[in-house]
N, CA, C and O of each residue as an XYZ file, in Angstrom:
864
protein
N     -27.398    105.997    -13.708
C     -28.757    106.271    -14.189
C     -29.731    106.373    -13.008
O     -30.470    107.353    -13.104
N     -29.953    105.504    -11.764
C     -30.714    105.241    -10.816
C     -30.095    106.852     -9.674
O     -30.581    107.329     -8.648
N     -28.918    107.234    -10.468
C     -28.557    107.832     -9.030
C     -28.740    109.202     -9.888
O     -28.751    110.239     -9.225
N     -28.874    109.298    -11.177
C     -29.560    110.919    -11.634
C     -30.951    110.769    -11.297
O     -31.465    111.658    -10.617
N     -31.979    109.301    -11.844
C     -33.002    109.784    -10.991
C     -33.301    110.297     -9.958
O     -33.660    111.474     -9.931
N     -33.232    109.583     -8.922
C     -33.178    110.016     -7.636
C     -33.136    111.708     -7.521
O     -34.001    112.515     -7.181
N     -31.504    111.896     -8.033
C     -31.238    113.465     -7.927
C     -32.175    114.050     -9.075
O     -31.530    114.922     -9.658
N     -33.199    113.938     -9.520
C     -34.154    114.497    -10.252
C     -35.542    114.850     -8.895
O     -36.045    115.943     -8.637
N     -35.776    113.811     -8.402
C     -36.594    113.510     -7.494
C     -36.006    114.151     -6.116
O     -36.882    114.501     -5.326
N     -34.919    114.319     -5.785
C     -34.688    115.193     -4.583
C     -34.961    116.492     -4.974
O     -35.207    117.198     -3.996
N     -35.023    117.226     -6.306
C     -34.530    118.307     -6.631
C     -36.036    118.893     -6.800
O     -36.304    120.091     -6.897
N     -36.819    117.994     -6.813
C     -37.914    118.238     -7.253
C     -39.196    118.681     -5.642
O     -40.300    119.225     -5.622
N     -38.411    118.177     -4.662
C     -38.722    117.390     -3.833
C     -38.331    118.911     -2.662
O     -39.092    119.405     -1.830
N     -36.856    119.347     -3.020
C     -36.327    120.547     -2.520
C     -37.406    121.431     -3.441
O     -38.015    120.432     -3.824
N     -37.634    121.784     -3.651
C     -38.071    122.506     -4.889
C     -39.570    122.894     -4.094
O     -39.781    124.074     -3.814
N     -40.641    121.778     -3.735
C     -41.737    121.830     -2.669
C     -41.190    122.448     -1.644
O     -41.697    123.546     -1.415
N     -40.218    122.086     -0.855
C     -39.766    122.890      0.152
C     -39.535    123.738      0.638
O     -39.851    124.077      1.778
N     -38.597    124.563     -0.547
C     -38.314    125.845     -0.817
C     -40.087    126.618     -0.950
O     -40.374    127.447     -0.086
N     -40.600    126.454     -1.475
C     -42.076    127.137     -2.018
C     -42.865    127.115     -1.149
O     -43.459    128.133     -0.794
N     -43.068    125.829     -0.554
C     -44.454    125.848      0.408
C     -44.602    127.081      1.539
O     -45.568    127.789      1.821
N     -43.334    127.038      2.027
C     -43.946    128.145      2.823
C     -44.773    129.530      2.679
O     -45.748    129.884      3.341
N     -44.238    130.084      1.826
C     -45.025    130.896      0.899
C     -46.258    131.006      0.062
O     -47.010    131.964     -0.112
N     -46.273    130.110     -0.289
C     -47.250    129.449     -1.211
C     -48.341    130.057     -0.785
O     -48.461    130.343      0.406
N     -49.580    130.427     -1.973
C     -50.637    130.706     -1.248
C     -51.731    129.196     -1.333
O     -51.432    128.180     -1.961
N     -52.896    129.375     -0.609
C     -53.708    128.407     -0.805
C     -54.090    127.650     -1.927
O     -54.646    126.560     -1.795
N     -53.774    128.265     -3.281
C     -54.116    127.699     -4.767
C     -52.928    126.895     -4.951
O     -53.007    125.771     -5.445
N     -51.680    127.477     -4.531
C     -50.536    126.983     -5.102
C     -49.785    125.779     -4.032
O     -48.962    124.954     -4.427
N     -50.325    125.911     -2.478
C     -49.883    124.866     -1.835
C     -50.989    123.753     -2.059
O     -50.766    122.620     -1.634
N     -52.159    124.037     -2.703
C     -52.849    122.441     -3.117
C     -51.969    121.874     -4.380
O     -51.464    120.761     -4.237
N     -51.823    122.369     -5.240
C     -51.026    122.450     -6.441
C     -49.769    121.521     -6.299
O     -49.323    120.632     -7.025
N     -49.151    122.313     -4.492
C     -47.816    121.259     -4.205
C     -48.301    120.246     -3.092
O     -47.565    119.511     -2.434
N     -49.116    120.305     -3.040
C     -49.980    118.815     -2.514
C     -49.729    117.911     -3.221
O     -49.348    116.791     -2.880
N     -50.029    118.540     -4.881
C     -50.390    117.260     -5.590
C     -49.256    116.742     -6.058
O     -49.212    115.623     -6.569
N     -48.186    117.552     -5.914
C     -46.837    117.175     -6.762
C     -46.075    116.431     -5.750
O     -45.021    115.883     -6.071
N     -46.723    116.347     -4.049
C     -46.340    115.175     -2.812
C     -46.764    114.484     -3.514
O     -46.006    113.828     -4.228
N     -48.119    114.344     -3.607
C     -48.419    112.982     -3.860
C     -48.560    112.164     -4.625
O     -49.287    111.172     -4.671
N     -47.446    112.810     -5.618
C     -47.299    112.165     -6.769
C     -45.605    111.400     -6.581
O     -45.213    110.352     -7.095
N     -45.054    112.088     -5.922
C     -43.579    111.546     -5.116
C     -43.920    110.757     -4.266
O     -43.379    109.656     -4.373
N     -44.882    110.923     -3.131
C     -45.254    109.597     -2.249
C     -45.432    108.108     -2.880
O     -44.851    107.080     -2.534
N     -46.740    108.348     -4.263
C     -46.854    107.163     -5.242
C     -45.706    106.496     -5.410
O     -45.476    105.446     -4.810
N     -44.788    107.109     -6.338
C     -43.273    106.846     -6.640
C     -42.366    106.198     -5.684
O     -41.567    105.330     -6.036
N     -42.504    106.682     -4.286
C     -41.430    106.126     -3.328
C     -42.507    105.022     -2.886
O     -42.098    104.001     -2.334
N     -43.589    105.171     -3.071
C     -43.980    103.847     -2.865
C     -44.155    102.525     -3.668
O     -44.447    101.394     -3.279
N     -43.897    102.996     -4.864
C     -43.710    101.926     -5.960
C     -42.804    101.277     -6.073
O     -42.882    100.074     -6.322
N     -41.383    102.105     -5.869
C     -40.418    101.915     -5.483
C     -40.037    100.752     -4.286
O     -39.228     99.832     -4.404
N     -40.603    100.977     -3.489
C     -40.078    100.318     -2.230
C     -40.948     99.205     -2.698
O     -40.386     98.135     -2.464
N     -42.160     99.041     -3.296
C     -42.748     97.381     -3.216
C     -42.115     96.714     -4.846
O     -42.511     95.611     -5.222
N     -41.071     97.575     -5.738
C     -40.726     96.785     -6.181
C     -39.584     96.364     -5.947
O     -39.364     95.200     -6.282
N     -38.900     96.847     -5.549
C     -37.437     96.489     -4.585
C     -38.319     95.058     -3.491
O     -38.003     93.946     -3.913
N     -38.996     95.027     -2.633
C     -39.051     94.421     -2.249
C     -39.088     92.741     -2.915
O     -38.705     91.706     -2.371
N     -39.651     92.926     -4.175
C     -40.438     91.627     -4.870
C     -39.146     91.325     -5.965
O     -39.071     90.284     -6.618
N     -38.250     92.325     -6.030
C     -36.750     92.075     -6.103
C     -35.877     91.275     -5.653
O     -35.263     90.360     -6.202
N     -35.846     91.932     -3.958
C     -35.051     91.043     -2.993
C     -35.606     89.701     -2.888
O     -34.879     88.711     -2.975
N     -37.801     89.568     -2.567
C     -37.932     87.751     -3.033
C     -37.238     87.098     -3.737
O     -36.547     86.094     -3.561
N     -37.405     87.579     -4.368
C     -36.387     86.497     -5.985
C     -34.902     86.689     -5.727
O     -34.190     85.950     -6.406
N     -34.095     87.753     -4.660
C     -33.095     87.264     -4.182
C     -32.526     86.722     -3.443
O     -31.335     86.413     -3.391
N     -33.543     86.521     -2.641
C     -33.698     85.422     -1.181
C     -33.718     84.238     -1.833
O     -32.627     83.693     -1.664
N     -34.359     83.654     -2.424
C     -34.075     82.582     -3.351
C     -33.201     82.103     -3.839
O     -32.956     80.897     -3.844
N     -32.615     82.907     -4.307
C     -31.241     82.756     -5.264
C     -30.248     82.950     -3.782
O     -29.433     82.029     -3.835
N     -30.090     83.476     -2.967
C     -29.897     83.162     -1.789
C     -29.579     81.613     -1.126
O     -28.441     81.153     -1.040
N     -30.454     81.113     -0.808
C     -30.951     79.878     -0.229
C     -30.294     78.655     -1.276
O     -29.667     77.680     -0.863
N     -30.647     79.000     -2.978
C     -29.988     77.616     -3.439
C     -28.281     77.521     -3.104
O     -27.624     76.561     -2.702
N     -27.880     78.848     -3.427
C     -26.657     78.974     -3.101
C     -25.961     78.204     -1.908
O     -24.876     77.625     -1.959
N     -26.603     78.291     -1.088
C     -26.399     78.211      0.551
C     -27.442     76.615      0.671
O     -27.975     75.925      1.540
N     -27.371     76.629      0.055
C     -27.703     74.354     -0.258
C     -29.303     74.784      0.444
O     -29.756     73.754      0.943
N     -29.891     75.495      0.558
C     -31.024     75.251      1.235
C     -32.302     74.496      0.945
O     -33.183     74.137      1.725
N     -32.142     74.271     -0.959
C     -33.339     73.674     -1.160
C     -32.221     73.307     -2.695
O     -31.178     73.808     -3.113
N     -33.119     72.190     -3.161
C     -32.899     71.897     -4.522
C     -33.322     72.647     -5.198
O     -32.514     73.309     -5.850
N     -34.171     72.800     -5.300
C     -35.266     73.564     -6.287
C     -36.019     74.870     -5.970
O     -36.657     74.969     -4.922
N     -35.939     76.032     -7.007
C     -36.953     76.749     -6.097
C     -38.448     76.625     -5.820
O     -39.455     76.358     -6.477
N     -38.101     76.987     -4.345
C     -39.856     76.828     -3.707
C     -39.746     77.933     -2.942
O     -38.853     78.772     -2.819
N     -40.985     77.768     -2.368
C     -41.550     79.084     -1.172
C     -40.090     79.693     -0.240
O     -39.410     79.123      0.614
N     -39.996     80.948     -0.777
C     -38.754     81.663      0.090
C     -38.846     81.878      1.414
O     -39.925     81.752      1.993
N     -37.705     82.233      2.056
C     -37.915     82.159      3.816
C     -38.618     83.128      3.899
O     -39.405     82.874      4.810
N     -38.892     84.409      3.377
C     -40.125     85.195      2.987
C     -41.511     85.092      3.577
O     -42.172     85.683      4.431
N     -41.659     84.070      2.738
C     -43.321     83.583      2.720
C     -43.470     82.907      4.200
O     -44.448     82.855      4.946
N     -42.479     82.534      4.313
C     -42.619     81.441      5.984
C     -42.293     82.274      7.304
O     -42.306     81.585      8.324
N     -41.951     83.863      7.508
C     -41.825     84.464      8.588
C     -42.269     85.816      8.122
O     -41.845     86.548      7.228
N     -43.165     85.926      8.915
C     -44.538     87.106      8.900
C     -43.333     88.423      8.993
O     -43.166     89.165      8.025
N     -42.738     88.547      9.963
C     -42.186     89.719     10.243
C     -40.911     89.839      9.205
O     -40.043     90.699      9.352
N     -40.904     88.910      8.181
C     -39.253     89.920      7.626
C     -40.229     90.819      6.309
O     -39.806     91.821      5.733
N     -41.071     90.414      6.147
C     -41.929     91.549      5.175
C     -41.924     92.959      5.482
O     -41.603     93.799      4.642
N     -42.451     93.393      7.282
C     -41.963     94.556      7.329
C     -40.859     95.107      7.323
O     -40.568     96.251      6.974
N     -40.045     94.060      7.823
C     -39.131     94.528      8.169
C     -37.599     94.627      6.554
O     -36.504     95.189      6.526
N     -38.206     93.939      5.709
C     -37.254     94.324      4.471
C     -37.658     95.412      3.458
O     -37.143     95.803      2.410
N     -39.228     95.908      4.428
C     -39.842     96.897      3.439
C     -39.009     98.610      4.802
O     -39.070     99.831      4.662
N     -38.579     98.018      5.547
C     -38.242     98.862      6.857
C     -37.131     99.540      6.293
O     -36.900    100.749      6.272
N     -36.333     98.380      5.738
C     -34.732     98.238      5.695
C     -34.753     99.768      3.824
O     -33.908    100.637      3.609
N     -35.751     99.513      3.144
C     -35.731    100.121      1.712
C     -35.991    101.705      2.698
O     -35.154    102.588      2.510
N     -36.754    101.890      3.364
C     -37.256    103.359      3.854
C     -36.206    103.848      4.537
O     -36.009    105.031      4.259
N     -35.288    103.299      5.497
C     -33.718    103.422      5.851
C     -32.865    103.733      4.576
O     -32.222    104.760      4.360
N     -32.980    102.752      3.866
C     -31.851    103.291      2.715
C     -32.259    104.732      1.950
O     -31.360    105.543      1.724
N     -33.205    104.931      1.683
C     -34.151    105.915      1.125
C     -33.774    107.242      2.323
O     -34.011    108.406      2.001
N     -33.264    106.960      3.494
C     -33.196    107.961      4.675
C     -34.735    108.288      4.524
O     -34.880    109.440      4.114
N     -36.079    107.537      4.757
C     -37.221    108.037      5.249
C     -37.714    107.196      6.646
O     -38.351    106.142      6.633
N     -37.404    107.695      7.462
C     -36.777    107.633      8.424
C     -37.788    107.428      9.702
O     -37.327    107.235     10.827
N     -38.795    107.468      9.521
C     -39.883    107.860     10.204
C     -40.903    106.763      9.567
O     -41.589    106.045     10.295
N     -40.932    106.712      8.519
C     -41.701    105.247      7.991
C     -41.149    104.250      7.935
O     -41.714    103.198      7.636
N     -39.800    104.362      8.237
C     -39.054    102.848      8.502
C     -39.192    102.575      9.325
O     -39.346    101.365      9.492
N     -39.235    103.295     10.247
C     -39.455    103.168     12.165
C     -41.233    102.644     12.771
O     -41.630    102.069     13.784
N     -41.686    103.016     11.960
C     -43.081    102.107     11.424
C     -43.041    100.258     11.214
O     -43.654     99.386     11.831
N     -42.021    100.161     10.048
C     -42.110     98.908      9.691
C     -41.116     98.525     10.910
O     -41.637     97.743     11.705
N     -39.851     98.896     11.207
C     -39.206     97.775     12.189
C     -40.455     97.834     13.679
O     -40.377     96.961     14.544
N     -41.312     98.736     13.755
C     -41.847     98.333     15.411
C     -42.775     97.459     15.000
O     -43.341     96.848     15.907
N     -43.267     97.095     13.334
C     -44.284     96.422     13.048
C     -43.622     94.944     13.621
O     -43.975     94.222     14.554
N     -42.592     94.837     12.714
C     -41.339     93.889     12.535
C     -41.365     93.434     14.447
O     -41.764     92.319     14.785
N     -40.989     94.255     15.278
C     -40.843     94.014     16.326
C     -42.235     93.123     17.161
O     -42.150     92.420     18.168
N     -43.205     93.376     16.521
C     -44.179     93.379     17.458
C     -44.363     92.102     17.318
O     -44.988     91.523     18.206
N     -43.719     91.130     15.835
C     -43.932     90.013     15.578
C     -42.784     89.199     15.857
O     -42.950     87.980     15.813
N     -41.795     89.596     16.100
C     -40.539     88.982     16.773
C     -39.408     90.066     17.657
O     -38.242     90.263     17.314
N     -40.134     90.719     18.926
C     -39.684     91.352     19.646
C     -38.015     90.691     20.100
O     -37.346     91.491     20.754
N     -37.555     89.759     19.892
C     -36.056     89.492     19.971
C     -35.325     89.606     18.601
O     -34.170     89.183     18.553
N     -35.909     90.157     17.443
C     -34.681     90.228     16.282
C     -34.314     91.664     16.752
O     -34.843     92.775     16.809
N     -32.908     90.949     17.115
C     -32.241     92.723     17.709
C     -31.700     93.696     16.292
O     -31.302     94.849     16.458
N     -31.756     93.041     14.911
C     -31.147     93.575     13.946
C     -32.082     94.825     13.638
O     -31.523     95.879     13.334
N     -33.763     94.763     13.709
C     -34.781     95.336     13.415
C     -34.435     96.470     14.640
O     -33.903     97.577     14.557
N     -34.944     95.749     15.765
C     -34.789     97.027     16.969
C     -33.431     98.058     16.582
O     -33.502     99.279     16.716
N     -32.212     97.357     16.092
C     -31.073     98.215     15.781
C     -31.324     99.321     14.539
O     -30.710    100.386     14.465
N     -32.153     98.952     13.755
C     -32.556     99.973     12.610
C     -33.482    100.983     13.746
O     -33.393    102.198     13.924
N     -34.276    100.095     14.335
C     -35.560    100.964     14.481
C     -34.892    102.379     15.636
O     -35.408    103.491     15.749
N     -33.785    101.932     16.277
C     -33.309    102.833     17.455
C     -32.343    103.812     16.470
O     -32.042    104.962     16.789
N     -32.014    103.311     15.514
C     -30.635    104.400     14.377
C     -31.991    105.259     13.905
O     -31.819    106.477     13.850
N     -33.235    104.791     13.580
C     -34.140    105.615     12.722
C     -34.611    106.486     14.233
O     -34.712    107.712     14.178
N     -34.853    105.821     15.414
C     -35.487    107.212     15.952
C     -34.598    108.249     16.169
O     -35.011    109.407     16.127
N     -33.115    107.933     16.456
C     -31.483    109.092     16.288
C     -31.637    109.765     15.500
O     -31.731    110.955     15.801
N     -31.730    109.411     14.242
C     -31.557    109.758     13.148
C     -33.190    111.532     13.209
O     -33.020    112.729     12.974
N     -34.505    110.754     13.623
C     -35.284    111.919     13.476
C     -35.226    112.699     15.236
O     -36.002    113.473     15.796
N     -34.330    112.251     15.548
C     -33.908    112.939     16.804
C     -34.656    112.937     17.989
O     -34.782    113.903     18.742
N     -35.115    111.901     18.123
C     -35.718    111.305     19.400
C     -35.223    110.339     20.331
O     -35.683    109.200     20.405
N     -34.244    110.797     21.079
C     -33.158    110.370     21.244
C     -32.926    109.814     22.117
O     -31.906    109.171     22.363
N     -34.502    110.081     23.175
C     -34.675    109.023     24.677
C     -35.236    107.705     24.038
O     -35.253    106.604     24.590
N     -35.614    107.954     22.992
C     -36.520    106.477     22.931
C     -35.371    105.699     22.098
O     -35.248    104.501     22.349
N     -34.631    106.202     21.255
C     -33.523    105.686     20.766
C     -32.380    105.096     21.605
O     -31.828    104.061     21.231
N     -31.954    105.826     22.906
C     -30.729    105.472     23.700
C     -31.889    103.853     24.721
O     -31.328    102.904     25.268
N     -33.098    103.997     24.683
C     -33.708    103.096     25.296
C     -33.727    101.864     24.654
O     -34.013    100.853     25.296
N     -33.499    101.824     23.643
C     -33.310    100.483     22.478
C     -32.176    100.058     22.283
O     -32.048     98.836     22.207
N     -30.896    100.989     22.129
C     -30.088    101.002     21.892
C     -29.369    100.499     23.214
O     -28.461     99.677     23.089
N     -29.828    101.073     24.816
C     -29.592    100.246     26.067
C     -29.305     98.887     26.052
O     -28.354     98.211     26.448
N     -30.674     98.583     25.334
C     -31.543     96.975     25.452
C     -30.431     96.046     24.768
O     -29.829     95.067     25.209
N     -30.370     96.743     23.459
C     -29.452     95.814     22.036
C     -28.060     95.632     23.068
O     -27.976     94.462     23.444
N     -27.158     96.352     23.510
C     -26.025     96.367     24.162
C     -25.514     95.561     25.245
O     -24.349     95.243     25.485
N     -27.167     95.131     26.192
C     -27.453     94.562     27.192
C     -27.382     92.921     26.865
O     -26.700     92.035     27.379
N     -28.524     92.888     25.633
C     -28.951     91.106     25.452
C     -28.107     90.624     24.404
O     -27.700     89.462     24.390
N     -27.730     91.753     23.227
C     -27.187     90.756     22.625
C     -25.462     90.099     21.993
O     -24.542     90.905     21.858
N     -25.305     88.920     21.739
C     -24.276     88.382     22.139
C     -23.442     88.484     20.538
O     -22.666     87.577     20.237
N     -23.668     89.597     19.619
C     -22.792     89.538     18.633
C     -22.153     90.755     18.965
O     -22.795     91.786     19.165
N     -20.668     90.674     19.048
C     -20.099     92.266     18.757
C     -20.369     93.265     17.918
O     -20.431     94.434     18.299
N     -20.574     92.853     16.570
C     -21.007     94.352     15.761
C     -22.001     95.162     16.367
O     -21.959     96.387     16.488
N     -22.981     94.319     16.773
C     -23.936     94.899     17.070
C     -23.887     95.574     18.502
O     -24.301     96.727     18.626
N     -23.614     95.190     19.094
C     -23.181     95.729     20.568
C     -22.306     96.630     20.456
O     -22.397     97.604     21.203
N     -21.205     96.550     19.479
C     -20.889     98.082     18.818
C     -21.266     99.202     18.498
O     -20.981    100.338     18.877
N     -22.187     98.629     17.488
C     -23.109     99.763     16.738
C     -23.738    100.552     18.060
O     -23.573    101.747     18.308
N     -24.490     99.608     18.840
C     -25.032    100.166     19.725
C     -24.335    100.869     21.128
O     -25.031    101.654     21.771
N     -23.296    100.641     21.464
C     -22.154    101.292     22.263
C     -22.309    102.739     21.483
O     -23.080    103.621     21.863
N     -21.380    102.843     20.239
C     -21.258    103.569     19.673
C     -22.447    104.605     19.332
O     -22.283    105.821     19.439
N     -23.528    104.080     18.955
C     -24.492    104.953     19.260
C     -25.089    105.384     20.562
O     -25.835    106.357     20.447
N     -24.959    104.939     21.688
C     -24.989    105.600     22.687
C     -24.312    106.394     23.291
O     -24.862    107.000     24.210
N     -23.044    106.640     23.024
C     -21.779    107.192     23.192
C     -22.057    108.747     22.048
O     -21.521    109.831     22.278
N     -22.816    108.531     21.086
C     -23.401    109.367     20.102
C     -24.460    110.709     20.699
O     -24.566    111.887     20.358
N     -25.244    109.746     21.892
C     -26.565    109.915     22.340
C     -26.088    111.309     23.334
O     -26.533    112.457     23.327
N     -24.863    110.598     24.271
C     -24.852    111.431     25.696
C     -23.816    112.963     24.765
O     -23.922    114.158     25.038
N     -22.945    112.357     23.735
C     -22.379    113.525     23.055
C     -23.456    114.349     22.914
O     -23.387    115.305     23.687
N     -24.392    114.342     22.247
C     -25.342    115.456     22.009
C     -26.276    115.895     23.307
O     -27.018    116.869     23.175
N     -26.232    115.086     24.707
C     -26.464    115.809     25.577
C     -25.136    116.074     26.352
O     -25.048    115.866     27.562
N     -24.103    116.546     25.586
C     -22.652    117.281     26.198
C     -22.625    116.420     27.618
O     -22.444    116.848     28.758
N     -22.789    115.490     27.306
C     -21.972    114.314     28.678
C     -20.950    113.663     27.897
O     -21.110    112.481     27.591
N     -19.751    114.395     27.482
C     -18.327    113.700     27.188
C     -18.098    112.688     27.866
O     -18.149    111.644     27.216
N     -17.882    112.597     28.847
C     -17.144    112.064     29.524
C     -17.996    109.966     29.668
O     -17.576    108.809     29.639
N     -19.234    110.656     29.805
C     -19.971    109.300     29.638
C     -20.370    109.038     27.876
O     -21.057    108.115     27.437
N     -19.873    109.874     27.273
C     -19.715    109.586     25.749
C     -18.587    108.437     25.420
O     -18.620    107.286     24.984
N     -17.452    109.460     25.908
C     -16.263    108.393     25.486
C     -16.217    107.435     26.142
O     -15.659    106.568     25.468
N     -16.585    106.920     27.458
C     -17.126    105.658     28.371
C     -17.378    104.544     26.915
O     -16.732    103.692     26.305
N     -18.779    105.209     26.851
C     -19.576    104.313     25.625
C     -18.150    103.838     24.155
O     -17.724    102.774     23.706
N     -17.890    105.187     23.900
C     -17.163    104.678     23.120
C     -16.035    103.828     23.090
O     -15.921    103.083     22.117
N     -15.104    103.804     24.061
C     -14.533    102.972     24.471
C     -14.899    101.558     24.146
O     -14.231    100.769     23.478
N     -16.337    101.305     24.854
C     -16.712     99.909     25.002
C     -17.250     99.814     23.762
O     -17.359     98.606     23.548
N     -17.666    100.457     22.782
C     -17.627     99.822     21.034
C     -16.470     99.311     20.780
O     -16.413     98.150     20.373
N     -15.498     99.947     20.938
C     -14.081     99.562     20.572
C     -13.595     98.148     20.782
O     -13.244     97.386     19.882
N     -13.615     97.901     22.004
C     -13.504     96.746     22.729
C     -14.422     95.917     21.762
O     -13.850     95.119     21.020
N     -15.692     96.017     21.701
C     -16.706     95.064     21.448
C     -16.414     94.575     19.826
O     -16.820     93.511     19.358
N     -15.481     95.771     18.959
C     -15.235     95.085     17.785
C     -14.190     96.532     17.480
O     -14.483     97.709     17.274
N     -13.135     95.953     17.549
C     -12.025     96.535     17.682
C     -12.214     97.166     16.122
O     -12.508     98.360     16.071
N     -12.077     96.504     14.974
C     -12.288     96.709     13.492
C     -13.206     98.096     13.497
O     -12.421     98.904     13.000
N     -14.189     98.675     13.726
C     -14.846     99.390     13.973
C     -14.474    101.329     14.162
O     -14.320    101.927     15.227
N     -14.414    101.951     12.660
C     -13.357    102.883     12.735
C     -14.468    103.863     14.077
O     -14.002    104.272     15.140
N     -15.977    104.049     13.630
C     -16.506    105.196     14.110
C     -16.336    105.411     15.395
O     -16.337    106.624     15.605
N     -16.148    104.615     16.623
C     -15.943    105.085     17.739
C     -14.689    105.957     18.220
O     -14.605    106.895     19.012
N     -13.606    105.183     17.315
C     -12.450    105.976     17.610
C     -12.601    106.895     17.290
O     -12.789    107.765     18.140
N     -12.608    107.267     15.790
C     -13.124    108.565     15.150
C     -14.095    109.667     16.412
O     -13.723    110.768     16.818
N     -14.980    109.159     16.681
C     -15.428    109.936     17.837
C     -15.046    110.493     19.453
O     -15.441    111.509     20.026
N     -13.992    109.252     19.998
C     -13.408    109.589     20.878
C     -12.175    110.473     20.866
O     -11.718    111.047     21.854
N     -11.635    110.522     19.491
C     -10.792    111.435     18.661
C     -11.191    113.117     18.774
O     -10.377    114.022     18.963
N     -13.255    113.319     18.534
C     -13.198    114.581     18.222
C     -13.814    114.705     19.799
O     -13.823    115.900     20.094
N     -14.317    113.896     20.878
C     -14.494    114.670     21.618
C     -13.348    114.599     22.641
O     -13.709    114.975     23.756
N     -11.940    114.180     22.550
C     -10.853    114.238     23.306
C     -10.655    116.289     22.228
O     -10.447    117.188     23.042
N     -10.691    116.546     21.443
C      -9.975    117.844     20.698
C     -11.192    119.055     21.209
O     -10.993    120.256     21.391
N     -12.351    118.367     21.348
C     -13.295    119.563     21.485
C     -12.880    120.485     21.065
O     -12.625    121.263     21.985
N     -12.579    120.993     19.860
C     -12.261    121.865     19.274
C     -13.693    122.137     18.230
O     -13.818    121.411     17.243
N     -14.886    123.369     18.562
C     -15.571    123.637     17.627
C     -16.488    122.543     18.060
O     -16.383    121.738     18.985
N     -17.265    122.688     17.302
C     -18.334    121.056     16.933
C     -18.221    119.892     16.807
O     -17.593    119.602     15.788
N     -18.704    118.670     17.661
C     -18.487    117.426     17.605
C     -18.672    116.927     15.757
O     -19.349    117.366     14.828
N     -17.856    116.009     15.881
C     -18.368    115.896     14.788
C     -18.304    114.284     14.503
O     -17.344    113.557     14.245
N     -20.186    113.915     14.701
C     -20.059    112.449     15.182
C     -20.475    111.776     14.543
O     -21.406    112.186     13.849
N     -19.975    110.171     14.383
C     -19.803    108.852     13.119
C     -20.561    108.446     14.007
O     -20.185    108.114     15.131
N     -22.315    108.418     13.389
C     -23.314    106.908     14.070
C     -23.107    105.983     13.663
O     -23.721    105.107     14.272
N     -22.210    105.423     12.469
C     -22.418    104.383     12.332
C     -22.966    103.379     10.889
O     -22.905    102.169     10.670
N     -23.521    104.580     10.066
C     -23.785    104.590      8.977
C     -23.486    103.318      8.000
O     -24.329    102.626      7.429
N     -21.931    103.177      7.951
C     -21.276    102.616      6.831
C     -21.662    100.920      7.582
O     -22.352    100.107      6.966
N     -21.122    100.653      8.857
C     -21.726     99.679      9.793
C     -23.420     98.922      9.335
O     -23.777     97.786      9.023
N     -24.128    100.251      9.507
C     -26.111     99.779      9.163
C     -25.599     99.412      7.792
O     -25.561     98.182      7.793
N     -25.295     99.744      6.933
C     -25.260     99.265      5.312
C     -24.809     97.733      5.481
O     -25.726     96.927      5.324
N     -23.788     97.305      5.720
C     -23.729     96.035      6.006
C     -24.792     95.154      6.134
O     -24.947     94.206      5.364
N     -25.746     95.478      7.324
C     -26.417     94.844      8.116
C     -27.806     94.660      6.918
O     -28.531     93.670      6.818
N     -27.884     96.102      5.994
C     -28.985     95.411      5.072
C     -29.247     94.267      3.981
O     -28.609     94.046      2.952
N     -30.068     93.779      4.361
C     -30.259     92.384      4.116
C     -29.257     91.072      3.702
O     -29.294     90.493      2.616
N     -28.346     90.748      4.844
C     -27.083     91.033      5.550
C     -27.633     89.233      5.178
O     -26.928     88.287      5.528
């Protein structure tokens, strides 16, 4: 049911896309209004998902012995996971560019949660800004001391130099995902298509990996 909506709302969404260009001045205010009637929506969306996950952070925490009773969620007591679980809905949503909003918000209030910087460097890849992405993605690889993540981020850098046709310092990177969490299909998968160079790379950022990590 949630996943015909949606495909109602992409279709609707393609649909502006297809038209606008053309459109004359009467008819691109017209699809103004039919944005911003989808903007409303994805924004309703994301703040009720959020007030969702509260009440699952909760249910969270008793589980995990944290409190007897419910009271004030870890929520309410750290400023930055607000943006940053409203970051994590605009990622899943692939809006990609307003998520990258909330994790630098997220960042600015706890510049060491490397999980945020790791969204926020997949979201600038993702809209293809790819110096400021391999610059985060540097950082995550450098400081921090969990393998997935030093994976993810191997692997996405190894992603980075592929699309500036530096193989050779691609599969480097990829390599060292491997190492860093052997379990980890996408690097191989990638050192796979750029050992065949046959045609078009065809490269695993990491995707199935970030799903994990939301609200993990």
């Amino acid at each position: 049911m949630i996943q015909q909506w949606f495909a109602a709302l992409n279709d609707t969404l393609d649909d502006l896309i297809r038209r606008y260009p053309e459109a004359s001045p009467e008819q691109k205010n017209e699809l103004e209004q039919q944005w911003n009637v989808l903007k409303a929506l994805s924004d309703d969306i994301i703040e009720l998902w959020l007030q969702f996950e509260d009440k699952m952070s909760v249910y969270r925490d008793l589980k995990h012995g944290a409190s007897a009773s419910p009271g004030p969620s870890k929520l309410d007591n750290l400023p930055m996971w607000r943006p940053y679980t409203k970051g994590q809905g605009y990622f899943q949503l692939q809006m990609f560019r307003e998520g990258a909003h909330h994790f630098e918000e997220t960042l600015t209030l706890e510049p060491e949660f490397h999980v945020a910087r790791l969204f926020l460097a997949m979201c600038r890849m993702h809209l293809g800004e790819f110096e400021d992405a391999q610059r985060h993605f540097q950082w995550i690889a450098a400081v921090t001391e969990e393998p997935k993540l030093q994976a993810i981020a191997f692997n996405a850098l190894g992603c980075v130099q592929a699309v500036y046709a530096n193989l050779n310092q691609a599969q480097t990177y990829f390599r060292k995902a491997v190492e860093a969490d052997p379990s980890f299909e996408d690097p191989r998968r990638n050192l796979e298509s750029c050992r065949n160079r046959s045609g078009q790379l065809q490269l695993q950022f990491g995707t199935l990996e970030m799903q994990t990590l939301v609200k993990a």
